[in-house]
C-alpha positions in Angstrom: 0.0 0.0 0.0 1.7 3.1 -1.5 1.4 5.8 1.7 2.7 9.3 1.1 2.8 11.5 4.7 3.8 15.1 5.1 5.2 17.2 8.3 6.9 20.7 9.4 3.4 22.4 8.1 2.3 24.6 10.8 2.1 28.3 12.3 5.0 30.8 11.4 5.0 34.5 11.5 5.3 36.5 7.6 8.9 36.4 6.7 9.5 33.0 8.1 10.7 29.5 7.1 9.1 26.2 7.3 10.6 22.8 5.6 7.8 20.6 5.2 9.0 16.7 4.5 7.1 13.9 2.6 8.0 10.4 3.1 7.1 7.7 0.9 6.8 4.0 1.4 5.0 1.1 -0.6 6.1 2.2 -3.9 7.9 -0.4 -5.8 11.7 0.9 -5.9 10.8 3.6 -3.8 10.3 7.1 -5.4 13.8 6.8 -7.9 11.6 6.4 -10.7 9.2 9.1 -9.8 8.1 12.8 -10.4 7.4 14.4 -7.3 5.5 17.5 -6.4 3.9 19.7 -3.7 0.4 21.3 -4.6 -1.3 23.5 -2.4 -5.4 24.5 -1.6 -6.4 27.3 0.0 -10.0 28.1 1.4 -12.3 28.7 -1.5 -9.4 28.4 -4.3 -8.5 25.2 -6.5 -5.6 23.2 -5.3 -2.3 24.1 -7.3 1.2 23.3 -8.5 3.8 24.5 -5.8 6.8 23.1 -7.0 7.4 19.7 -8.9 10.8 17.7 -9.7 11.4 14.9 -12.3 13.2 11.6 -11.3 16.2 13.6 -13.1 15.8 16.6 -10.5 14.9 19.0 -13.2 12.6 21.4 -11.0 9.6 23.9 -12.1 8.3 26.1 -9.4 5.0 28.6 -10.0 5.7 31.9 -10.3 4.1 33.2 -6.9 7.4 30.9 -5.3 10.0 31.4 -7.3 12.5 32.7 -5.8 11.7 32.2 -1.8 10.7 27.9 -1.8 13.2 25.4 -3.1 12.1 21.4 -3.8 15.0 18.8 -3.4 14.8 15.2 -3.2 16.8 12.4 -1.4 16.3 8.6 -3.2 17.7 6.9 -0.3 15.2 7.9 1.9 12.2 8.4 -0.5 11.8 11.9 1.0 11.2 15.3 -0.9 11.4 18.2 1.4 10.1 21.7 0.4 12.1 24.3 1.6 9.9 27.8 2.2 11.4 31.0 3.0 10.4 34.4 3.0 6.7 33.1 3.7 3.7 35.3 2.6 -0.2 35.5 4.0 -0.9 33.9 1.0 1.3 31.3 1.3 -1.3 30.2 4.1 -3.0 26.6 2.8 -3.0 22.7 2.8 0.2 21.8 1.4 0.0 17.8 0.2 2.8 15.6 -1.5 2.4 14.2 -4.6 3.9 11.1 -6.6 3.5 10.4 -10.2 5.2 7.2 -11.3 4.9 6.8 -15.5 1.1 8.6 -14.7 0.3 6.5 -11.7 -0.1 9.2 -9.3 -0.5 9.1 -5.3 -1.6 11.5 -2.9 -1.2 12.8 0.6 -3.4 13.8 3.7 -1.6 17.3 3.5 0.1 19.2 5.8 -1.4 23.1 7.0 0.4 26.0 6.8 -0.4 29.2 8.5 1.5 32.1 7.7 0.0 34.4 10.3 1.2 37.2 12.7 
């Protein structure tokens, strides 16, 4: 059973930094073979792209993060961590972990962040 599970979301101040993590497990030689991605959904809004990166570690990002969240991966430990600085208001949603393995795609239960003073 393929089980994606984020942390590090919670309640930071504007300006600060959260790393959120997403482990994998169940997936059949782990997540080397997979595209990985955080989306995000705010109240009221359709969920959206964050950041993505290929098996290759070729990255995209959306424009609204460029610049202040990074997206790195580690094999070993089928782990991809989203690093988030410089956090906005409107950086405030559920963040969730995505896998996409030649189209087969898995989801997590998300993660909240609150970017709040």
């Amino acid at each position: 059973q393929v089980q994606l599970v984020e942390s590090g979301g919670g309640l930071v101040q504007p300006g600060g930094s959260l790393r959120l993590s997403c482990s994998a497990s169940g997936i059949a030689f782990g997540i080397y073979l997979s595209a990985m991605g955080w989306y995000r959904q705010a109240p009221g809004k359709q969920r959206e792209l964050v950041a993505r990166i290929t098996s290759g570690g070729s990255t995209n990002y959306a424009d609204s993060v460029k610049g202040r969240f990074t997206i790195s991966r580690d094999d070993a430990k089928s782990t991809v961590y989203l690093q988030m600085n410089s956090l906005k208001p409107e950086d405030s949603a559920v963040y969730y972990c995505n896998s996409d393995k030649f189209g087969t795609q898995y989801w997590g239960q998300g993660t909240q962040v609150t970017v709040s003073s």
